[in-house]
C-alpha positions as CSV (number, residue, x, y, z in Angstrom):
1,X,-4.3,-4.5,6.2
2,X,-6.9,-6.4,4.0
3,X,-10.3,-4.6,5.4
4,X,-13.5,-6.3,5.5
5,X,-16.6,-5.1,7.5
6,X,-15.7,-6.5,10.7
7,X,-12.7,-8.4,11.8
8,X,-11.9,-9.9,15.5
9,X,-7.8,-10.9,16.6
10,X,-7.7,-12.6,19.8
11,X,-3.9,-12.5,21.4
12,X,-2.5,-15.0,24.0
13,X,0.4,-15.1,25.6
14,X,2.0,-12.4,23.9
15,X,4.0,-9.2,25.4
16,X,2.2,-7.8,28.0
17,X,-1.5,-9.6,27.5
18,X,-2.6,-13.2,28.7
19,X,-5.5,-13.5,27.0
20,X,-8.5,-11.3,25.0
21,X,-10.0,-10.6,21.9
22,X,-11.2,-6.8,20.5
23,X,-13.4,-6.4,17.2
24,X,-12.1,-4.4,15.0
25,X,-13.8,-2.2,12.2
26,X,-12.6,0.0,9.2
27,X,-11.1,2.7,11.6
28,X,-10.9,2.5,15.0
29,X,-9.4,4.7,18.1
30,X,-8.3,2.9,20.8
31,X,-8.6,4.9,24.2
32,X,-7.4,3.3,27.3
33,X,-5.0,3.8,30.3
34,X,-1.6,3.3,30.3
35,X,0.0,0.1,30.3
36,X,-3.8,-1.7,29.3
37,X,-2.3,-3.1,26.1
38,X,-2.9,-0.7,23.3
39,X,0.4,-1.0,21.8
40,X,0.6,-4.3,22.1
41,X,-2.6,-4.6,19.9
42,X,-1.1,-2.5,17.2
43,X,1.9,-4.5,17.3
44,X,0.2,-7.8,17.0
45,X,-1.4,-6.3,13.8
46,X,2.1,-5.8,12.6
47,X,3.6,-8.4,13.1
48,X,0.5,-10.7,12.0
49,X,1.1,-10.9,8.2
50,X,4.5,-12.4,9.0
51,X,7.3,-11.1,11.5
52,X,10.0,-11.7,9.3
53,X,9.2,-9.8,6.4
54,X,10.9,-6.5,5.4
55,X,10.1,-3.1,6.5
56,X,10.9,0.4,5.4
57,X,13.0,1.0,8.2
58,X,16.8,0.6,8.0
59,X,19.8,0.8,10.3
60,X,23.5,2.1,8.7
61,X,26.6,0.9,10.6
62,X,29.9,2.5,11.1
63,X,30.9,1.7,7.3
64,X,27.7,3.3,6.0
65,X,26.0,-0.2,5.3
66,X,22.6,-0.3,5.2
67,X,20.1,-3.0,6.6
68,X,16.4,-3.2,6.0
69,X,14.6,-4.3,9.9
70,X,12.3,-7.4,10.1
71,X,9.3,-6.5,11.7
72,X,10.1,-8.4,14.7
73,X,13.1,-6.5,14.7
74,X,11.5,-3.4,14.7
75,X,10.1,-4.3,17.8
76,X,13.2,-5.2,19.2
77,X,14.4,-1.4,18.5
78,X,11.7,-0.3,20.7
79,X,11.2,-2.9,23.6
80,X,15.0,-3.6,23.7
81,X,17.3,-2.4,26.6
82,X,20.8,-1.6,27.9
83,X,23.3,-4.4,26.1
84,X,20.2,-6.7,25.7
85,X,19.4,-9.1,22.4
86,X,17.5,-11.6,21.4
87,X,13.4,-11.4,21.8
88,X,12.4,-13.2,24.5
89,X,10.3,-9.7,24.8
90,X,7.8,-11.3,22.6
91,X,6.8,-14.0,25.0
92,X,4.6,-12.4,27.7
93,X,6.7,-12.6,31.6
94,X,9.5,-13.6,28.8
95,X,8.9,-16.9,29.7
96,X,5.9,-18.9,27.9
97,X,6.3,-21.7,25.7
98,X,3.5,-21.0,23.3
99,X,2.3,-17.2,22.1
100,X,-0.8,-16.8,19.1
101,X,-1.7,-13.9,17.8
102,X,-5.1,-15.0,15.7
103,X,-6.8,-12.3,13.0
104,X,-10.4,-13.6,11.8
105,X,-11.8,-12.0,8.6
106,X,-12.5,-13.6,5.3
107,X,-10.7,-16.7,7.0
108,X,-8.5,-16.9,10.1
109,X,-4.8,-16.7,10.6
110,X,-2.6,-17.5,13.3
111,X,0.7,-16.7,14.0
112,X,2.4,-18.5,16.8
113,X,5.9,-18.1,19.2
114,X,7.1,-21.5,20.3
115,X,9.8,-21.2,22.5
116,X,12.1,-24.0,24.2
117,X,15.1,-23.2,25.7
118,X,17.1,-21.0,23.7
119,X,14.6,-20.6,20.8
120,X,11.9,-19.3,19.4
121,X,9.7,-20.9,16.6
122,X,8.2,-18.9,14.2
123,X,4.9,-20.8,12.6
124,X,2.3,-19.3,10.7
125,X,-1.1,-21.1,10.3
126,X,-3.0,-20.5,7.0
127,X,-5.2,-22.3,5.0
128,X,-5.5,-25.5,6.9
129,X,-1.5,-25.5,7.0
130,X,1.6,-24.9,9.3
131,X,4.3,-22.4,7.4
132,X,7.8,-22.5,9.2
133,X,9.4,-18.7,8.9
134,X,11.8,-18.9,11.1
135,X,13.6,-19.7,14.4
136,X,14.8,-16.8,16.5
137,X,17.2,-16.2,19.4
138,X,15.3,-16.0,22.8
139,X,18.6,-14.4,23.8
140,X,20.2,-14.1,20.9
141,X,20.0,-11.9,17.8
142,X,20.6,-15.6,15.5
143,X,17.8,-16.1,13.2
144,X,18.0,-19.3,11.1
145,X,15.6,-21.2,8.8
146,X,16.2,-24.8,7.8
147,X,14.2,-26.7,10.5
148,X,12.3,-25.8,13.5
149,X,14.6,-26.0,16.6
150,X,12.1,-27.0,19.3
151,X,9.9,-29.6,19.8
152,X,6.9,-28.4,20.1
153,X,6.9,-27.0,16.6
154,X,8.2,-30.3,15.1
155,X,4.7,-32.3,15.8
156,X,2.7,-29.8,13.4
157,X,4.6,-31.0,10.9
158,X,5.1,-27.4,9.4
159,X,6.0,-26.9,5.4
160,X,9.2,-24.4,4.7
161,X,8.7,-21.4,2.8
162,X,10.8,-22.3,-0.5
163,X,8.1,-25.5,-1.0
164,X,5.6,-23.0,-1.8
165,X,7.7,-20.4,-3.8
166,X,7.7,-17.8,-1.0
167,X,11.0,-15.9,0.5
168,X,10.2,-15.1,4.2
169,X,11.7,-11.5,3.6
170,X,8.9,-11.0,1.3
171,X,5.8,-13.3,2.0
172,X,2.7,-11.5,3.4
173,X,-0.5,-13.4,3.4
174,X,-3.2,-12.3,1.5
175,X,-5.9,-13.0,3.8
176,X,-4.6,-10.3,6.3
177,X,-2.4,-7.8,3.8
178,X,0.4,-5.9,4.7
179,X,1.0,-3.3,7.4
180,X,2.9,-0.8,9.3
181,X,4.0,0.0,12.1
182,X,4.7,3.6,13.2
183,X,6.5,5.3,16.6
184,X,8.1,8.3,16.8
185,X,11.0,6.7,18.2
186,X,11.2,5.0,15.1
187,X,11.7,8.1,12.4
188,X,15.7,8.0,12.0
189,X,15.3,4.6,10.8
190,X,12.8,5.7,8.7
191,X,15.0,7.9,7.4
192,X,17.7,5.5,6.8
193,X,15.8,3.5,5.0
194,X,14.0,6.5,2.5
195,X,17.4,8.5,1.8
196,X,18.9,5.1,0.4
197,X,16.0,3.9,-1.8
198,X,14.9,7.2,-2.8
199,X,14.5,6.4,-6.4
200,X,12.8,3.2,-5.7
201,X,10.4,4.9,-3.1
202,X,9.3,7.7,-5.8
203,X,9.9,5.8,-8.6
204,X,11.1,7.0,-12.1
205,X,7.9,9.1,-13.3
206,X,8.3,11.5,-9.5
207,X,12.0,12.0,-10.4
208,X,11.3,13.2,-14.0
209,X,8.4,15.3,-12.5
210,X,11.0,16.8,-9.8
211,X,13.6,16.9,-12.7
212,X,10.8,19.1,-15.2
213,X,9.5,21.6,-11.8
214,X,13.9,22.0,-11.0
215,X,14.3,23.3,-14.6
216,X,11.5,25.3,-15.2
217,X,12.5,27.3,-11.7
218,X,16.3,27.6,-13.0
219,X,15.0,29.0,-16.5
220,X,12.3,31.5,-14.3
221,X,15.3,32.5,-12.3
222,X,17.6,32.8,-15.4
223,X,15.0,35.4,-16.8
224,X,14.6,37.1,-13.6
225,X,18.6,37.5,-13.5
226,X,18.7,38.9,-16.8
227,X,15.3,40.9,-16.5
228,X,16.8,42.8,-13.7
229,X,20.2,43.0,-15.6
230,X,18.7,44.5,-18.6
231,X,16.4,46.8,-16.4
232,X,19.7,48.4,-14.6
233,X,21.4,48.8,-17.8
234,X,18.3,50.9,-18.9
235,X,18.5,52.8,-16.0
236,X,21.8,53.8,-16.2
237,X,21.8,54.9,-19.5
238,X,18.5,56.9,-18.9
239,X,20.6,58.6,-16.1
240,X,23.4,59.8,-18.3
């Protein structure tokens, strides 16, 4: 996240919460009973810079393919259930129409859930403008971009993402930053997704480092090998 002194994010409508607002600061614990929300606030937070950007988390298939999660589908790993798809779990009771998750910093963004009958819109207000990511199954696992499929996105006449120059895999607004999202539950996709971009995580100057330390320990253990070769020879002899 983009940290400023103080920042507020109101949420209605969405998962388990009807309506509130918490002030946030530079680092904060969150201590409550359970079932009062706390996850859902962390989750808001990641899915506020855009739910359908990338994450580092990855599922492999049968055939050993790899695919990077959405955020929202990141989510869906957790909240889903037996046979279930699609993410109606977003919309709180799974059943309202409109869902906002609103961050207020150094300006306000808000990201909303319209959903009519079968789908979801994904909008994202910034800027004095509507952004359309996305439309998603309600109970489906179909996410398509193009035009908004329900009516109540349609009236706020939202732009798409390739008017702007942005990819909806990789757009994260700048007024909020990036962020992530971390559950236990979550750690073999983690996984996944670090043991296939290894090089890319680390990058090329770690992988020369790991390189230099691997050599220096094989010449150590070379010397060592021929130290204590040497040293038994000498003994022998001395023996004789």
């Amino acid at each position: 996240m983009v940290w400023c002194v103080r920042y507020f994010v109101s949420i209605r409508d969405f998962r388990g919460i009807a309506e509130g607002e918490i002030e946030l600061s530079r680092v904060n614990i969150i201590l409550e009973p359970n079932n009062s929300g706390k996850s859902t606030i962390l989750e808001a937070l990641f899915l506020a810079p855009n739910p359908l950007r990338s994450t580092p988390y990855a599922t492999i298939d049968a055939r050993g393919v790899l695919r990077r999660l959405r955020a929202v589908d990141v989510l869906q790993v957790l909240h889903g259930t037996l046979w279930s798809e699609g993410y109606a779990f977003l919309l709180r009771d799974y059943r309202e129409h409109r869902c906002e998750i609103r961050v207020r910093a150094t300006e306000e963004v808000s990201l909303l859930f319209l959903s009519e009958k079968e789908w979801i819109d994904v909008v994202i207000s910034s800027a004095g403008r509507y952004i359309f990511m996305a439309s998603l199954g309600k109970y489906s696992n179909n996410v398509t971009d193009g035009t908004p499929k329900t009516n109540l996105c349609r009236p706020l006449n939202p732009v798409l993402p390739g008017s702007l120059g942005i990819s909806n895999l990789t757009y994260v607004n700048e007024a909020i930053g990036d962020s992530l999202y971390f559950h236990p539950s979550l750690t073999t996709y983690a996984w996944n997704y670090f043991a296939s971009a290894w090089a890319e995580v680390v990058g090329p100057g770690t992988t020369r480092l790991v390189a230099k330390s691997s050599a220096r320990s094989s010449v150590r253990t070379t010397l060592t090998c021929s130290w204590s070769h040497s040293a038994a020879q000498d003994q022998r002899s001395t023996s004789t």
